[in-house]
N, C-alpha and C positions, 0 to 999 in steps of 0.2 A: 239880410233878414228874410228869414221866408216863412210863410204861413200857412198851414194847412189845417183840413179837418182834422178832431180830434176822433181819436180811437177809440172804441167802447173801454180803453185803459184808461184812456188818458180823460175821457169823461168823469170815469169813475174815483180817480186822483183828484177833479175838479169837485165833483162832488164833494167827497171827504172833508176837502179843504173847506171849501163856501159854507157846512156845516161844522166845520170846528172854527172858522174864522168870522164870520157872520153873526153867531151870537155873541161875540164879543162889541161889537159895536149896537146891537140891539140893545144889550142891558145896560151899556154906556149914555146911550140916544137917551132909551125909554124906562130907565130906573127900571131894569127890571131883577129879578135874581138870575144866575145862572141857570137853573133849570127850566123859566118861565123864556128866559132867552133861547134857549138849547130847542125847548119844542115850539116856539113863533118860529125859530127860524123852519123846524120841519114840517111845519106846515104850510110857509112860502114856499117850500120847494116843492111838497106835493102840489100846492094849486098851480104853480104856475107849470109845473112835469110831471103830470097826470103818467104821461110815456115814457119818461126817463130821454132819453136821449132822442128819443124818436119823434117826441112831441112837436104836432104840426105847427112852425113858425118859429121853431128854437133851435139856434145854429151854437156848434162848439166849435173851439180852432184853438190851435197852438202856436205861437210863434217859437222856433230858432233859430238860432245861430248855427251855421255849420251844423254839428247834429246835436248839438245841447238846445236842451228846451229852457227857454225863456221866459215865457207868461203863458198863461190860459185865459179864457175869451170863453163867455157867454151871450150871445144876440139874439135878439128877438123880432120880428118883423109881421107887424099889421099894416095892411093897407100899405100906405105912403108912409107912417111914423116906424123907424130901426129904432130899438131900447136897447142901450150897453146895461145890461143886468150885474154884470163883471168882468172885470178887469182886474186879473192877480199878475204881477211882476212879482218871478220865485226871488226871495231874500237878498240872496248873491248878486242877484242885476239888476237892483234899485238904484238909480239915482245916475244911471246911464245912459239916459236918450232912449231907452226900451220902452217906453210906457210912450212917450209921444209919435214914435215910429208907428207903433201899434195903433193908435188913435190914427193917425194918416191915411194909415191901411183901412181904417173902418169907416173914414171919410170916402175913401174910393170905393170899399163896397156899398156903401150904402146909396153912392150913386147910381152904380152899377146895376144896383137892386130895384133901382126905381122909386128912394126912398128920398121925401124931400123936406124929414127934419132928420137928428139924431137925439135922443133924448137918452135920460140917464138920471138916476137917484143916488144925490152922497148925503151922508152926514151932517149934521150941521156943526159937530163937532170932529171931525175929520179935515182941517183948516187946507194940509197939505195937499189935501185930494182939490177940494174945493178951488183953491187956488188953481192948483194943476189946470182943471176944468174953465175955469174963466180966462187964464192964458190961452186955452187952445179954442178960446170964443163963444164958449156955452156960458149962458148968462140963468138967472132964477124967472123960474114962469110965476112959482109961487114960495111961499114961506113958511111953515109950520114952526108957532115958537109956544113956547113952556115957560112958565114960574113953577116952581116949586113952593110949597108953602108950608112953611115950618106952624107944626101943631102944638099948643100948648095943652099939656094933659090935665 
């Protein structure tokens, strides 16, 4: 496994993704429509990457294998708190030890960085992620929950 910066390519593949993938779980989370998802999500991505790629305190990385690419990595770093913003295992190498390799790796940078939490936003409807996350020790700070409530007209 090795891990490198990512390349204004391989950002911009990141990118693409996290905007065709992202509002899928946005309209899923937050009942929203596709289009109301499609633009939340691009406007999380402009606030939090005012610079794209350059933005002071946001790191890109690629893991591979040999030279095939494996995931893409999104971090973020204030202060002492590292934020996993994302984490994509490409299709083909889910469910292979690559996602926990990867989290390992972000434990030692985040040491490395002088960071003495890891924090991270999933789903509350994303069970396998959630899971994932509490096996590898990340517990809930807080809870946002929903009823829906059926209208009678």
């Amino acid at each position: 496994m090795n891990v490198q910066s990512a390349s204004e390519q391989d950002y911009l593949f990141h990118r693409d993704l996290f905007l065709r993938e992202h509002p899928k779980s946005l309209a899923s989370a937050q009942k929203l429509t596709a289009e109301q998802a499609q633009r939340a999500a691009e406007q999380e991505l402009s606030q939090h990457l005012p610079d794209g790629q350059k933005t002071a305190g946001h790191f890109f990385y690629v893991l591979y294998e040999g030279n095939e690419k494996i995931a893409h990595l999104w971090l973020g770093q204030k202060a002492s708190a590292m934020f996993i913003y994302d984490i994509y295992v490409l299709p083909a190498h889910r469910n292979r030890g690559f996602g926990s390799q990867l989290l390992d790796w972000v434990r030692q940078h985040a040491s490395e960085s002088g960071a003495n939490a890891l924090w991270l936003h999933v789903f509350g409807d994303n069970q396998a992620a959630v899971a994932f996350y509490q096996r590898a020790g990340f517990f809930a700070t807080n809870i946002s929950m929903r009823l829906d409530i059926e209208q009678n007209d």
